[in-house]
N, C-alpha and C positions, 0 to 999 in steps of 0.2 A: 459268513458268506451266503450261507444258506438260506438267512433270513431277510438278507436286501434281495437275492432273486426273487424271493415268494412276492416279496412285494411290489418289485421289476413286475412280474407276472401280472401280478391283481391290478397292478397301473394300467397295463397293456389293456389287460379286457374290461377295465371297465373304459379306458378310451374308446373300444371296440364299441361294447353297449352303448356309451354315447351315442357315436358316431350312426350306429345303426338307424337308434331311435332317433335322431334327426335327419335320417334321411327318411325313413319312411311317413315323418310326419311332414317332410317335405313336397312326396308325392302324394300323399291326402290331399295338401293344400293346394297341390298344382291342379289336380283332379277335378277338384270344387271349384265350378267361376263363381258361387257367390260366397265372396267373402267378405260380406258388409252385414250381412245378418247370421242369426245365430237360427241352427237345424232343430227344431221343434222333435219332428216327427217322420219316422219313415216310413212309407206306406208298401205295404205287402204286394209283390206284384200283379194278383191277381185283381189287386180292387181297384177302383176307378171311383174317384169322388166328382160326382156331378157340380157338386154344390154344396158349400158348406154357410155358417153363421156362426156369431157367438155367442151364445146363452149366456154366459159368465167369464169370468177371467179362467178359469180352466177347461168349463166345458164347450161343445161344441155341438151341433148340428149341421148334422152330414146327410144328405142325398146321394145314400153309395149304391154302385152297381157291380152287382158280381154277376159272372156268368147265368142267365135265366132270367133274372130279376134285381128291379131295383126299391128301395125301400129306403125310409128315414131311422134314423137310429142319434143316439146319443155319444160323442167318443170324451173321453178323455186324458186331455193333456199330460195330466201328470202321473198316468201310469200306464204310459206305452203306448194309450192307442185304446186304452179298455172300453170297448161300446155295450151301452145298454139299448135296445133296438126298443123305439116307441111304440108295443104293441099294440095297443090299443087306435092310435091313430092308423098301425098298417092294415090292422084290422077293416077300421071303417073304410077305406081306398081299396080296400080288396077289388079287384077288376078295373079300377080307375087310375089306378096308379100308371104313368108312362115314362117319364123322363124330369120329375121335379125340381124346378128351377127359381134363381134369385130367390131364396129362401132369406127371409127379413122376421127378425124375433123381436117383440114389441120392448120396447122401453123397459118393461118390468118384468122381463123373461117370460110370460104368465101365454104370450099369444105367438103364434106362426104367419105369416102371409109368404105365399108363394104362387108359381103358376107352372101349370106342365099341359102336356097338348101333345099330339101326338105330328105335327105338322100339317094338317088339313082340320083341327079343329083343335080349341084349347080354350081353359079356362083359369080364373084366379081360386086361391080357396083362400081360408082363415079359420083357424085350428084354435081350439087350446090344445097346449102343449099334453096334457093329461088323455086330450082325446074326445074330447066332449066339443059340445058346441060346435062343429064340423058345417060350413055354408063355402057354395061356390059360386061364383058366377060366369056364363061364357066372353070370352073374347073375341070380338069380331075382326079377324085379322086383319081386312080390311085396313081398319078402324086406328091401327097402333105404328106410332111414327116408324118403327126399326123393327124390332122383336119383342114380344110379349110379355117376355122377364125381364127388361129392363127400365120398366115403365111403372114398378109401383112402391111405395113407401109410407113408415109409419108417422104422423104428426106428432109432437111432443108430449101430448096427453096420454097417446101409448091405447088408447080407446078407440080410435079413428084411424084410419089409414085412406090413400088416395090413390089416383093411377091416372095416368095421363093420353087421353083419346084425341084421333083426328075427328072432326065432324064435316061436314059440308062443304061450311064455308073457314073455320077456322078450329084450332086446339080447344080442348076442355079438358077441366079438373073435374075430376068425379072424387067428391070424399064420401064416406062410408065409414058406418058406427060398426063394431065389433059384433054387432047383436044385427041379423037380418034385417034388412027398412026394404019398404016397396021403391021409394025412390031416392036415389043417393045426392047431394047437393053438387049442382053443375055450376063451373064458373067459368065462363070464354076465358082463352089465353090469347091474348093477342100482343105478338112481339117484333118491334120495329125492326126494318130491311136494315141490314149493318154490311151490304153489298154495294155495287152498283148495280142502279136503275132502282124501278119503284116496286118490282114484284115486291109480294108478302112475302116472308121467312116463317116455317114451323118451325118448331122445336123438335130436336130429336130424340129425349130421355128424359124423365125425371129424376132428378139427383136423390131431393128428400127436400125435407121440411127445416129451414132456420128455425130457431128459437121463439125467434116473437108469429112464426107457423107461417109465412112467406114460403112458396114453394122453391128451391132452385131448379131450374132447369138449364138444361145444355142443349144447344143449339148445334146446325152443322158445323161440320170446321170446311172450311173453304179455301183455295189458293187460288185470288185471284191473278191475274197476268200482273206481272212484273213487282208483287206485294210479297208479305210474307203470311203463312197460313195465319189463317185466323178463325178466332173459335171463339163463339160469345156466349156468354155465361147470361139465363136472365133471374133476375128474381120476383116472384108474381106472386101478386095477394091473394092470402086464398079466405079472406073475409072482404066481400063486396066487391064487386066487378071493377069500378071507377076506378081507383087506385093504382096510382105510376107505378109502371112496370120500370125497373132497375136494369141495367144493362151493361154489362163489363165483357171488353174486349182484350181476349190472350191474342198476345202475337209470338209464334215460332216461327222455328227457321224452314227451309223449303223442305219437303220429306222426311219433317217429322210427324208423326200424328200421335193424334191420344189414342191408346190401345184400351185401359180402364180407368175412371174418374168415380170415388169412392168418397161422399160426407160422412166425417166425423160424427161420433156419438156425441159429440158434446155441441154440433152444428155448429163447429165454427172455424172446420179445415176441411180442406180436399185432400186425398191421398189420390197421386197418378202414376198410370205407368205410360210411358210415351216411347214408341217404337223408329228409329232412326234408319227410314229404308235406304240410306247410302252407307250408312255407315255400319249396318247389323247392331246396334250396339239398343238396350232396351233400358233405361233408366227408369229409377222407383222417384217420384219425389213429392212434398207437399207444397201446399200454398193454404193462405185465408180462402174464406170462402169466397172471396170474390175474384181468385187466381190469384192474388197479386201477394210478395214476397216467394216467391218460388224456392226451394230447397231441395237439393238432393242428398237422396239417401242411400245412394250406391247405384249400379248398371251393372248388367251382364249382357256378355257376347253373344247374341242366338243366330245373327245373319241378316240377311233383306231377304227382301219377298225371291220365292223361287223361280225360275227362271225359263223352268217350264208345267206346265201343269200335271204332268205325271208326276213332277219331284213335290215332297209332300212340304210342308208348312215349317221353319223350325221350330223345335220345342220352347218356347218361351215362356214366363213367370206368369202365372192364371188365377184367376180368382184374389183378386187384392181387396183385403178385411182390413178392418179398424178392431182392434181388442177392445171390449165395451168400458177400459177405462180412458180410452182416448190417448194413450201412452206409445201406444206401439202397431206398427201394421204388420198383417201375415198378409202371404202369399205361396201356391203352390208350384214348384218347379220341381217338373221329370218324375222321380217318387220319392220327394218330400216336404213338406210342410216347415215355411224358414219364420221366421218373428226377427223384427229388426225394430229397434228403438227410435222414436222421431223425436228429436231434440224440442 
């Protein structure tokens, strides 16, 4: 008798333990709205990642800001978060350093392109990673369709990199070798009105460089009356002017917009993240490079736009990466670092 209660008993608690443990894995998962990617990394409350890249499949390049100061450093993935901080580059930035932005690692991990400014003056730099070799150029705000970080990228030779200016009368590519040049190679962008009426359209970003080194660019997204938005992707030669500019038209639904548009390492996907001002609802998803097969790869609930201007922005998914094997995009939400697999 004594031996069917003990194990009456040990039936009970370990139902108990069950039960326990699935409830509290219950409210883990209630807790978490993203449940479509896997949590990489938790970030320590006091730090704030400006900006990050991906060196490698593990490591990472961070433009982190702690109270006083901000600075470049190395973290890595597979042990918590361990950063090795790039002395020698924070070194040479000593007094230049502001606010380091779109941080892009060349093709063969070896080079840096970024830009930081401090909001009334800003410039591009191009590092080696080591620290050496350090050139900048200024930014003429002016001059840059949206913002200054979102305007430059490397070509597929990993040598070169480009940035995309207003001029006068129309867009230019500026490409630039690794090694200082007096003058960088200018090529007009001129990209047809996908509106009504005849005005000219610029472009408003450069995406990055295809394969066979065609630049992509992204154009406004527009709603016009009674359509659905629409956002035109172009792709422009960036060897010799004469050559057909490519043109592909996304069509969304009304109040949705693209929040971030990210090429593939391998230049031949887009990663997006598109924000649904009626509905709050913030979707991660891909396409080919020319929009077209769209896919998603999960959404989370952050809200629509606030309702008044004292109420502040909701927290939303930031900073949308490609992992440089082209397998998986990150992204950071609130204080963590998620990775999610793109089919």
């Amino acid at each position: 008798m004594s031996t069917m209660l003990r194990h009456h008993r040990l039936l009970l608690a370990a139902s108990f333990l069950i039960c326990l443990v699935m409830t509290v894995a219950a409210l883990v998962w209630a807790s978490d709205p993203v449940r479509f990617a896997a949590k990489m990394m938790r970030l320590a409350p006091a730090d704030r990642w400006v900006d990050y890249a991906w060196q490698s499949d593990t490591r990472l390049i961070v433009s982190r800001w702690r109270p006083g100061r901000c600075y470049l450093t190395q973290v890595e993935t597979t042990k918590d978060g361990a950063e090795l901080p790039l002395k020698r580059l924070n070194d040479r930035l000593a007094g230049q350093m502001r606010i380091p932005l779109a941080l892009k690692v060349s093709p063969d991990g070896a080079w840096l392109l970024w830009a930081d400014g401090d909001g009334r003056r800003a410039w591009r730099y191009v590092a080696a990673l080591d620290g050496s070799r350090l050139s900048r150029w200024p930014i003429r705000l002016s001059d840059v369709p949206v913002s200054p970080e979102t305007n430059h990228a490397w070509l597929p030779n990993g040598l070169t990199w480009g940035e995309l200016r207003h001029g006068t009368n129309s867009s230019l590519l500026l490409l630039r070798g690794v090694e200082v040049s007096n003058q960088p190679q200018t090529i007009p962008v001129l990209v047809p009105n996908t509106g009504p009426g005849n005005a000219s359209e610029r472009p408003n970003a450069l995406l990055g460089f295809l394969a066979d080194g065609r630049a992509l660019i992204k154009g406004w997204s527009v709603m016009y009356a009674g359509q659905a938005n629409t956002l035109p992707l172009y792709e422009v030669p960036s060897r010799g002017a004469r050559q057909m500019v490519r043109t592909h038209l996304l069509r969304a639904p009304e109040q949705v917009w693209p929040a971030e548009v990210v090429l593939s390492p391998r230049r031949d996907r887009l990663a997006w993240t598109f924000w649904n001002l009626r509905t709050g609802m913030m979707t991660i998803q891909v396409s080919r490079a020319d929009g077209s097969a769209m896919k998603t790869l999960g959404a989370i609930k952050v809200g629509g736009l606030p309702s008044a201007a004292s109420r502040p922005v909701p927290a939303q998914p930031r900073l949308l990466r490609w992992t440089p094997d082209g397998k998986s995009v990150s992204f950071l939400y609130k204080d963590a670092l998620y990775l999610v697999r793109v089919p």
